[in-house]
C-alpha positions in Angstrom: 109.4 101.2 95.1 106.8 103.7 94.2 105.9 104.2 90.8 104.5 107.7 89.8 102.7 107.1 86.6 103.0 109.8 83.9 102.1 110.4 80.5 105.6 112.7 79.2 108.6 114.4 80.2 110.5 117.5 78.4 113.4 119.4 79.7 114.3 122.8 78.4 117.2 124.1 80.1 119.2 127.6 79.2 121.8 127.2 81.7 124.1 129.3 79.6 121.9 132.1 79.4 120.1 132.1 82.2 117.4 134.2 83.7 118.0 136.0 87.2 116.3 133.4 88.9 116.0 129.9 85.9 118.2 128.1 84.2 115.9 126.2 82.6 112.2 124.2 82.8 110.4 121.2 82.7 107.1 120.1 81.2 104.6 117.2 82.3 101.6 115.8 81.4 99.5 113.7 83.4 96.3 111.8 83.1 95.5 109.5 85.8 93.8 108.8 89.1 96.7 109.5 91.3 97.9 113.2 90.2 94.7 114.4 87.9 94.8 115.3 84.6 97.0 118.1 83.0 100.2 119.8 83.1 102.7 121.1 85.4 106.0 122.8 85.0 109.2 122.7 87.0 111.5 125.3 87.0 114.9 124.5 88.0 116.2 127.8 89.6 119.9 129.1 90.0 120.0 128.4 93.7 119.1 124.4 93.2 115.4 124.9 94.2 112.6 124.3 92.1 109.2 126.1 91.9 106.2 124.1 90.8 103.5 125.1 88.2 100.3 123.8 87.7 97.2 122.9 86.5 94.0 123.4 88.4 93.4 119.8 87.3 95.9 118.2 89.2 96.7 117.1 92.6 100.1 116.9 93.7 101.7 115.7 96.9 104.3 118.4 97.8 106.6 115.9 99.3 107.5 114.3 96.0 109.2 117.1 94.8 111.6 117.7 98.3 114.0 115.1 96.3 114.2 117.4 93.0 117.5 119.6 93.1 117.7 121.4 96.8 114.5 120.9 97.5 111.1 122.7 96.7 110.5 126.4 96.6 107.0 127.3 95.7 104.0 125.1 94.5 101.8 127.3 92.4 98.3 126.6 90.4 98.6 128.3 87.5 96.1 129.1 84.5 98.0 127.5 81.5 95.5 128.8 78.9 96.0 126.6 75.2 99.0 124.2 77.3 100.3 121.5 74.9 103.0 119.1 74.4 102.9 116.3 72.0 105.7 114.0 70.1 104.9 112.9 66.3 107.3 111.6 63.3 108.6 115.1 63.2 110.0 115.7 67.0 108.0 117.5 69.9 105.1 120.0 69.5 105.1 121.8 72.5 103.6 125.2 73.7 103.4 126.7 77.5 102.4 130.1 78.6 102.3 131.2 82.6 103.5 133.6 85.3 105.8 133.2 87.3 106.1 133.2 91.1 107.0 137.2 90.6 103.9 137.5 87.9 106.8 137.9 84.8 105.0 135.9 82.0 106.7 132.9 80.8 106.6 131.8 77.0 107.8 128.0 76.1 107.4 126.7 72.1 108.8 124.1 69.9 108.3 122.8 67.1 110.2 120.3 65.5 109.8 119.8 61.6 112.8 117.0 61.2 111.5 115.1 57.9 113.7 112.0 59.1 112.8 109.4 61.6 113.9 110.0 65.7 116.2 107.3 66.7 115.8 107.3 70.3 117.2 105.6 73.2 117.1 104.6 76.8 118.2 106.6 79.5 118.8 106.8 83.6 118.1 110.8 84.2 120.6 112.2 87.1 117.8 113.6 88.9 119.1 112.8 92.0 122.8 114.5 91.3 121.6 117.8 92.7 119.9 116.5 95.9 121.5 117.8 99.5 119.2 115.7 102.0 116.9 113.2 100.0 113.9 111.6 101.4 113.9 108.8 98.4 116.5 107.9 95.5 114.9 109.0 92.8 114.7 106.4 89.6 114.0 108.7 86.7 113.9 106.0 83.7 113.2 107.6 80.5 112.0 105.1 77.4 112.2 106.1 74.1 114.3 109.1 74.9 116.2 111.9 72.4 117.4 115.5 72.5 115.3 118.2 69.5 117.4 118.6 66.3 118.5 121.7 65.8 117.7 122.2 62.4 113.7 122.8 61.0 113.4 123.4 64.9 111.8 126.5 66.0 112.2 127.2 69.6 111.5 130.1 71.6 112.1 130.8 75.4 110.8 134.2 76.9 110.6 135.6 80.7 109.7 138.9 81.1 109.7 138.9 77.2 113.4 138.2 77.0 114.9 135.6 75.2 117.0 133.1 76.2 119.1 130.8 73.8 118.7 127.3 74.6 121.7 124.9 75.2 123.5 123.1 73.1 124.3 119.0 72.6 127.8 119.3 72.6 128.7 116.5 69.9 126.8 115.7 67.2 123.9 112.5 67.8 123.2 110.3 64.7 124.9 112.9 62.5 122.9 115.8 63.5 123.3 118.8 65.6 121.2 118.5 68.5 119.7 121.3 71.4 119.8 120.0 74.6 116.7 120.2 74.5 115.2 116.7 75.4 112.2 114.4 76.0 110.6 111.1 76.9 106.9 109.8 75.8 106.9 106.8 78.1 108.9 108.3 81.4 109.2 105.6 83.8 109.1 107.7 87.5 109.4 105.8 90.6 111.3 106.3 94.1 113.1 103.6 95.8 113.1 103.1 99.4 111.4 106.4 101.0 112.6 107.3 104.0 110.1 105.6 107.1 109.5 105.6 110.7 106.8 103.7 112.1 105.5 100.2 112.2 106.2 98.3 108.6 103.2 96.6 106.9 103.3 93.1 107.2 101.7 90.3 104.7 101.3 86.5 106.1 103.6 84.3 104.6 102.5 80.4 104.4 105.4 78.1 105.0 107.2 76.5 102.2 105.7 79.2 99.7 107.9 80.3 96.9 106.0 83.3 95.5 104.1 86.0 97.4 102.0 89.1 95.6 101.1 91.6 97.1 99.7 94.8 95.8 101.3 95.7 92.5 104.6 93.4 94.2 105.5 90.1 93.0 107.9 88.3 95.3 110.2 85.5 95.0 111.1 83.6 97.9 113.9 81.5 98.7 114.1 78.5 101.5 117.5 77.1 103.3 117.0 75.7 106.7 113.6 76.7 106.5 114.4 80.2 106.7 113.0 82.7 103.9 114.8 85.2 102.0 113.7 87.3 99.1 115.5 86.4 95.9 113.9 89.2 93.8 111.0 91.6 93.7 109.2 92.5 90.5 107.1 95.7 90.8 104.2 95.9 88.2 103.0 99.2 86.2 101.9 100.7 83.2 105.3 101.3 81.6 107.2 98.2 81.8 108.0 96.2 85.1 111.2 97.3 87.4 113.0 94.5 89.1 114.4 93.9 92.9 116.9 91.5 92.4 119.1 90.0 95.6 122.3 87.8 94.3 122.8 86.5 97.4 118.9 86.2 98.4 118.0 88.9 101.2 116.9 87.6 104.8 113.8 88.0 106.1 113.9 89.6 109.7 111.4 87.0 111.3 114.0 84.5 110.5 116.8 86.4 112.3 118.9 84.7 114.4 120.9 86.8 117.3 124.3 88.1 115.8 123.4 87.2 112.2 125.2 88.8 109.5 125.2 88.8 106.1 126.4 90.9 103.0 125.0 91.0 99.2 124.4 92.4 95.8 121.6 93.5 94.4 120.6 95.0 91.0 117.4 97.3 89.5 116.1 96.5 86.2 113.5 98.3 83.7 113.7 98.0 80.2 116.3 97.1 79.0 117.4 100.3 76.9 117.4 101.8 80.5 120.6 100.1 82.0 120.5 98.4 85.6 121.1 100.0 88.5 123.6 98.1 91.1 125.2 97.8 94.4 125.8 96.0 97.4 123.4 95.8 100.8 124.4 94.4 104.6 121.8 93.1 107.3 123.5 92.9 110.8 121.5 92.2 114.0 123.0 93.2 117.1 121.0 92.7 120.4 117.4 93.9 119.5 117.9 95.5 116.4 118.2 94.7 113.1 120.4 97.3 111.0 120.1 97.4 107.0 122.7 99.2 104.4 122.1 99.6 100.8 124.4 101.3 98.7 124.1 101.5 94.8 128.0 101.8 94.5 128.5 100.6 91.1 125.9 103.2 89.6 124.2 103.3 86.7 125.4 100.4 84.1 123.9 102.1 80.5 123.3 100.2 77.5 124.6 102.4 74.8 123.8 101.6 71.0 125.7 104.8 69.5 129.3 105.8 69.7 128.1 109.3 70.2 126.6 107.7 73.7 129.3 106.1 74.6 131.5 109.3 74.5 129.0 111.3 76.1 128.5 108.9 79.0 132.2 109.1 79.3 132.9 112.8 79.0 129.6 113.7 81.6 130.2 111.1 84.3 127.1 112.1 86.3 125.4 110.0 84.1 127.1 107.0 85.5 128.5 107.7 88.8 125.7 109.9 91.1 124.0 106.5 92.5 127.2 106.0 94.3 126.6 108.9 96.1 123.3 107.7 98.2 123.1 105.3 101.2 120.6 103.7 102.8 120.1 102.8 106.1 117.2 101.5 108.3 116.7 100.2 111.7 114.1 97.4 112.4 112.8 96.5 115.7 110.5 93.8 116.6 107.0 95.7 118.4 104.3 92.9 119.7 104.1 91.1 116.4 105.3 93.4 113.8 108.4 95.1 113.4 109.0 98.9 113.5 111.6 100.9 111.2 113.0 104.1 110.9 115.1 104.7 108.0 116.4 107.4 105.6 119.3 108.1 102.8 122.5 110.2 103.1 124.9 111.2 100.3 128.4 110.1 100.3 131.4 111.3 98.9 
């Protein structure tokens, strides 16, 4: 589980009156040692692609972005002169001005004037509903989450100086008429299980023991027959801790015996606004190789605290369903005294 830390997330999309090559974008702000500091923007494109936009200040890793729609298009630093994107009482304060991969200036601002109090909630974005071939399943857990009120909003969306009308919520949220317009201030980014060939990092683990950290990993550990199997993984970080967890406790390959099989559930857990992620896993060893499956089939579980979220979840079922769509699988092989793997996802029907 890799954890990508960043500071916000807001989506603008105008997928209803779209541009010849956008349907919409998508601000973010980082500040730490692992991107840089500054923003980027994504633009989600009508043929699935994204292009990237950004800061001289940051460093980006290419490959993160081959799981975001159809893949990546164009990565492109960008002068973003007076950049800015902020949430107070009043909503998000937000302004972006750049060109484009075919030099046609782009113009992003809100600003929200709402005099009453956001009531936000926790989310599961369907990033990964777009992807064809993806490297990782991306976890896109958004905390403190809500959609720009439509009213004492200004918004304006320009490329090539021509505006764009914004989408709509389609039902009203908290009694309001909302944009689609929407936002996180404490995103929660991380990939799960990136697709790896080569020989696996290994970690010593002294007999008996019942806990095991390692990095930002804290592992539980579960003994029968003096075989080890993982009951639950708790990955650390600055947002709030996402767990691992096996409910029937997940076999270590050292402890393998030839023609061992053995099938489980497992669940991911953030905050708890956020939902849980769940599905089901299988370890088979056959000859010399171990072979793993891992399939969220019961998707996204939400924890909805509004009846407008309850019907929306319901009406858009991408929200729910698109983790059933991704399978894992992995080979392990013993080499000398480690064990080698090559493994990658799929989508299902």
């Amino acid at each position: 589980m890799d954890i990508d830390p960043m500071e916000r997330l807001l989506l603008v999309n105008f997928e209803n009156d779209p541009d010849t090559l956008y349907i919409g974008f998508e601000p973010q702000v980082f500040d730490d040692p692992v991107n840089g500091q500054g923003h980027l923007v994504i633009g989600w494109r009508k043929d699935g692609r994204v292009d990237l936009y950004h800061e001289a200040g940051l460093t980006l890793n290419p490959a993160k972005y081959d799981i975001a729609g159809k893949g990546l298009a164009n990565m492109i630093e960008r002068e973003m002169s007076h950049a800015s994107f902020e949430i107070d009482d009043r909503g998000v304060q937000a302004r972006y001005q750049f060109l484009d991969v075919h030099d046609r200036l782009v113009h992003i601002r809100i600003s929200e004037k709402h005099p009453r109090k956001r009531k936000p909630f926790g989310l599961l974005a369907p990033m990964g509903a777009a992807a064809e071939n993806p490297s990782a399943m991306p976890l896109v857990l958004l905390h403190d989450f809500y959609f720009v009120r439509k009213n004492r909003s200004e918004i304006a969306v320009t490329i090539n100086e021509r505006v764009h009308q914004v989408d709509n919520l389609p039902i009203p949220m908290d009694f309001k008429r909302m944009t689609f317009i929407r936002y996180s201030p404490e995103p929660l980014i991380a990939t799960f299980n990136r697709a790896f060939s080569g020989l696996m990092p290994s970690t010593e683990l002294p007999k008996g023991a019942q806990r095991l950290q390692n990095n930002n990993q804290d592992i539980l550990i579960e003994w029968k027959q003096e075989k080890a199997f993982i009951k639950q993984i708790i990955f650390s970080n600055d947002i709030h801790p996402v767990t691992l967890r096996f409910d029937k406790p997940f076999p270590l390959p050292d402890f393998l015996d030839k023609g061992f099989s053995q099938k489980g559930s497992f669940i991911i857990r953030a905050h708890p606004s956020t939902g849980r992620i769940a599905g089901r896993y299988s370890v088979d060893q056959v000859d010399e190789q171990i072979r793993i499956v891992m399939i969220p089939d019961k998707g996204w579980k939400p924890r909805p605290n509004k009846l407008s979220l309850r019907f929306l979840y319901t009406v858009a079922r991408v929200f729910k369903h698109w983790p059933r769509t991704y399978e894992w699988t992995a080979i392990v092989e013993k080499d000398g005294e480690h064990f080698r793997m090559n493994s990658d996802w799929r989508r299902i029907k």
